[in-house]
C-alpha angles and dihedrals in degrees: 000000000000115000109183099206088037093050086040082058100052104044108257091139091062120111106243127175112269153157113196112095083131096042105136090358100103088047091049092054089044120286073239090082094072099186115168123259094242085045092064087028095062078037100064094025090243119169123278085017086139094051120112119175094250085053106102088227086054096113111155098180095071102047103110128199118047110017134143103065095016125198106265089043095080116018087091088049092043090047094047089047086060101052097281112143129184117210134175097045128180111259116229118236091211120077124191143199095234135020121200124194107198124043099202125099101305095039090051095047092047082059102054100037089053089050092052088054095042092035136225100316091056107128111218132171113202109189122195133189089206121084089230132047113238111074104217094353098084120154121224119211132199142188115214105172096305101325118107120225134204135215133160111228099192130355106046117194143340090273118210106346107186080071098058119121111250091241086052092043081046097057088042085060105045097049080057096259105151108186105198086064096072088073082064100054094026098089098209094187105043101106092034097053087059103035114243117136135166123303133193116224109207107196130201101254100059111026095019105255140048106253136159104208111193118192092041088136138163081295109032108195132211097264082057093043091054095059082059125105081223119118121264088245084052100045088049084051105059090040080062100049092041106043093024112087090195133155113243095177102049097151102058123069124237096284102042087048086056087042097047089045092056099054093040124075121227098242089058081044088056102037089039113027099031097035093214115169107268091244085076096066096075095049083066100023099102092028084101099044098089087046104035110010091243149076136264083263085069098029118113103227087212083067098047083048092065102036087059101216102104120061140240107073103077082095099054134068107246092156125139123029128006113275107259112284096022112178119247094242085079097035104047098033136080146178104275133140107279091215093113094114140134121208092241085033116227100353087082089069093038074055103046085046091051082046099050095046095041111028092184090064096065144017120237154047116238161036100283097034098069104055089078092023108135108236116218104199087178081089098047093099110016121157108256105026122126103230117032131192120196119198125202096032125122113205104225097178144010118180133163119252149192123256113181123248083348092082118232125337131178115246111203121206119204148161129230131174085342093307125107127228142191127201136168141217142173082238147010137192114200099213085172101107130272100263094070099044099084088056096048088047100041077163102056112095118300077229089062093037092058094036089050079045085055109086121048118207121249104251114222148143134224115190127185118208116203104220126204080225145320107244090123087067091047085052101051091041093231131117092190148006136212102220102187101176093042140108084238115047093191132046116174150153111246124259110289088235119150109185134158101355103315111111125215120235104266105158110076086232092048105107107254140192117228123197120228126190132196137173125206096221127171100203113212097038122097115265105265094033080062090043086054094042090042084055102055086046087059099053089049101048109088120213096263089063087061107036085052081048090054106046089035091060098036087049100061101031094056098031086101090065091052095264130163123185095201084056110038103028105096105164138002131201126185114202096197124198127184102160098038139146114018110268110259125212108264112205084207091071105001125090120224102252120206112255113294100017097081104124100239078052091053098038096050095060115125114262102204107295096345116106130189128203126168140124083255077071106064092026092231107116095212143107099257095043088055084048090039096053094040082063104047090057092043089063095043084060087045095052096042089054087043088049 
């Protein structure tokens, strides 16, 4: 709700960098429209209305306000997905031998590791709806008066390395990726050496009064419960949980301990098994949202057992094998050093991936060197060259087709900038995710359609907010803060990474760029009923909902350490997903299928020539399971043309 001498306070009449001006306005005149972004842009005069990505100025990492999912990326799919069709489509002169639809992660690796099978001379088309390669590892830029800043909008690190299949630690290695170097330009001790640690803001509206709590560490004990705005009973009650080492399942043995706690969230476990006062469970409520997308009420508490954050195990015996339907982030996780980070997070392997494929677009040769690299979009999709990627361009159809004496091959239908195309290849691979495909192959078995319909992707934002410091952090001695009845669950410096000659931030008067995260949760629903709801909430919020959330929350939890949003916000940019990580199978609302009947198992089969990979496909929402995945497909085409 708009407050003229609030928004006046905290700075809303200033005048910050953006680009939404259309932001919900597409969605407001019917997502069937489907006019292209440049068309509204030359409409309503905005900046950059004249760019296309073969223009030398097209340079998607800089734009601020709405990105992510940006208004002209979704209006064609939405409009398809409602009935819409496009015939009569231009057909392209140019085949290839792949087509790629996606150019994130997964779409990026199948190429090259098609190309590495085909060899150099393989001509392959990648399209894109998105302005910007990458998917959900999108790289945020920032001018602050001539230094440049970093922020990942998406895909964050290289979680978790030592699991990485051979064929993803491979591809790491060969685009020049060395991961014992990251020890060297992750700095470990930065924060620690000065002090500053994690902090939980409390705010009014839900715990009664606006209080930044530091020390509120892994334990809290009883002289930090008592700064909090918590109930006596509540505060009692997490002591409990967090010093007791008590069995609240005394009755069950080991494995129906492991087999309750799968089917029970940990918000029932809490409320029913540990009998803590209700006004504990929204301390907890958002502690899951960065990790599940949802909150403790859809949570499995086996899960929480195993990760080892959220008390109320440590008395039971939990040893041996996970409990039945365990969730992957158990399974497939461990306890290494989280220091595998790029300064833009995941986009400098989606860029070491677009230089590799394409050598013209970027200078360099390593790891270091891109993440300063200068990328030239102007040579994404140059004629002649042998691989093309062509932003700004949503896939509404791929179907196989027959070529004469030539045997079968896959047309693809597409829009760009309000014109359809057709364009055809001996093989595609549809590295979209798994939600759109049924739409795209109206032809493929009603089994596969409904298996790919199955899982629904966790909606979330990241937004990155450019500071004029961050002296209010060194004041307050804290890096981050939990902020579990916020808009923003998450409020944190960035990582303190220096690579390839950008410099972090390391002086608390340097400008800075500091990472928020929120999560658009209904609690109460089932998991994939919130992520539906969540998803809908994102297409309707303008920019300037976001953009009052952010300097109101940042303004009262850091007002402590002397900040003032009107002064020391400089830029804002909102990377929105709707459609975000790959939906997980959650052991709360999701049978155990028998090997090979999963539905990501049964959604990713090959459909002629038709191919999917995806980390929707192997419902795991991380780096190796998108590059996993690529090469699975890659060596399905390789054994049918073998065969």
């Amino acid at each position: 709700m708009k407050n003229a001498p609030r928004d006046h306070e905290l700075g809303m009449h200033r005048c910050v960098s953006r680009r939404d001006f259309l932001n919900g306005f597409a969605l407001a005149a019917g997502a069937a429209i489907a006019v292209p972004e440049s068309a509204w842009a030359e409409a309503f005069g905005l900046p950059g209305a004249d760019m296309r990505a073969g223009d030398a100025a097209y340079y998607p990492p800089a734009k601020t306000g709405l990105r992510g999912s940006h208004d002209g990326s979704w209006e064609v799919a939405h409009a398809l997905r409602d009935g819409k069709h496009w015939p009569d489509a231009q057909r392209d002169s140019d085949t290839y031998d792949l087509i790629v639809v996606g150019a994130g992660i997964s779409g990026l690796a199948a190429a090259y590791f098609y190309r590495k099978n085909a060899g150099s001379k393989a001509r392959i088309l990648i399209l894109d709806n998105h302005d910007d390669f990458g998917g959900h590892a999108k790289r945020n830029e920032f001018q602050a008066h001539g230094r440049l800043l970093l922020g990942y909008g998406g895909t964050q690190s290289i979680a978790g390395p030592r699991l990485y299949s051979a064929e993803a630690l491979s591809l790491l290695k060969e685009l020049g990726i060395e991961l014992r170097k990251f020890s060297q330009y992750f700095d470990r001790t930065f924060f620690s050496s000065r002090g500053l640690g994690h902090a939980v803001f409390f705010d009014r509206e839900t715990f009664g009064a606006d209080r930044l709590v530091a020390g509120l560490g892994e334990a809290p004990g009883g002289e930090s419960l008592a700064r909090t705005p918590l109930s006596s009973q509540a505060q009692k009650d997490l002591a409990r949980l967090f010093t007791e080492k008590v069995d609240y399942l005394p009755e069950l043995n080991r494995e129906q301990k492991k087999a309750y706690l799968s089917r029970t969230s940990y918000k029932d476990f809490l409320l029913k098994n540990a009998k803590v006062h209700p006004d504990v469970i929204p301390f907890f409520q958002s502690s899951t949202y960065g990790l599940y997308g949802v909150g403790i009420d859809a949570v499995p508490a086996g899960d929480l057992s195993k990760l080892g954050q959220h008390p109320g195990f440590d008395g039971m015996d939990l040893s041996g094998p996970p409990g039945p339907g365990m969730g992957l982030e158990v399974t497939r996780q461990n306890r290494e050093a989280y220091i595998y980070h790029f300064p833009d997070g995941g986009a400098s392997i989606a860029r070491l991936l677009v230089r590799t494929l394409i050598p013209a677009s970027a200078p360099g040769n390593s790891m270091e060197d891109i993440v300063l690299a200068a990328m030239d979009y102007s040579k994404l999709d140059e004629v002649g060259s042998p691989v093309r990627i062509r932003l700004n361009s949503t896939a509404v159809h791929a179907q196989n087709v027959a070529a004469g004496s030539s045997g079968k091959e896959v047309e693809v239908t597409y829009v760009r900038d309000g014109q359809v195309h057709s364009v055809r290849a001996a093989k595609c691979v549809l590295a979209c995710w798994n939600g759109v495909i049924p739409y795209l192959c109206p032809e493929m078995p009603e089994k596969q359609r409904e298996a790919l319909a199955y899982g629904v992707k966790v909606p979330l934002v990241y937004a990155n907010v450019q500071l004029r410091n961050w002296s209010a952090f060194d004041k307050l001695k804290i890096h981050e803060a939990s902020c579990p009845g916020s808009f923003f669950s998450e409020v944190a410096l960035d990582y303190p990474v220096s690579l390839g000659g950008y410099a972090y931030p390391g002086k608390p008067g340097d400008p800075c760029v500091i990472h928020m995260e929120h999560t658009p949760c209904s609690p109460g629903l089932p998991a994939r009923d919130q992520q539906r709801a969540g998803r809908m909430k994102l297409y309707v919020m303008k920019f300037e909902e976001f953009e009052r959330n952010i300097r109101d929350q940042l303004g009262r939890m850091l007002a402590g350490g002397g900040f003032d949003p009107a002064r020391d916000i400089e830029g804002i940019t909102v990377n929105r997903w709707p459609h975000g990580y790959a939906y997980e199978y959650n052991s709360l609302y999701d049978p155990q299928w028998p090997a090979g009947q999963s539905p990501c198992e049964i959604g990713r089969r090959a459909f002629g020539g038709i191919h999917i990979a995806n980390s929707d496909a192997g419902a795991f929402a991380y780096t190796n399971e998108a590059i996993d995945q690529a090469w699975r497909a890659v060596q399905e085409i390789a054994a049918k043309k073998a065969s």
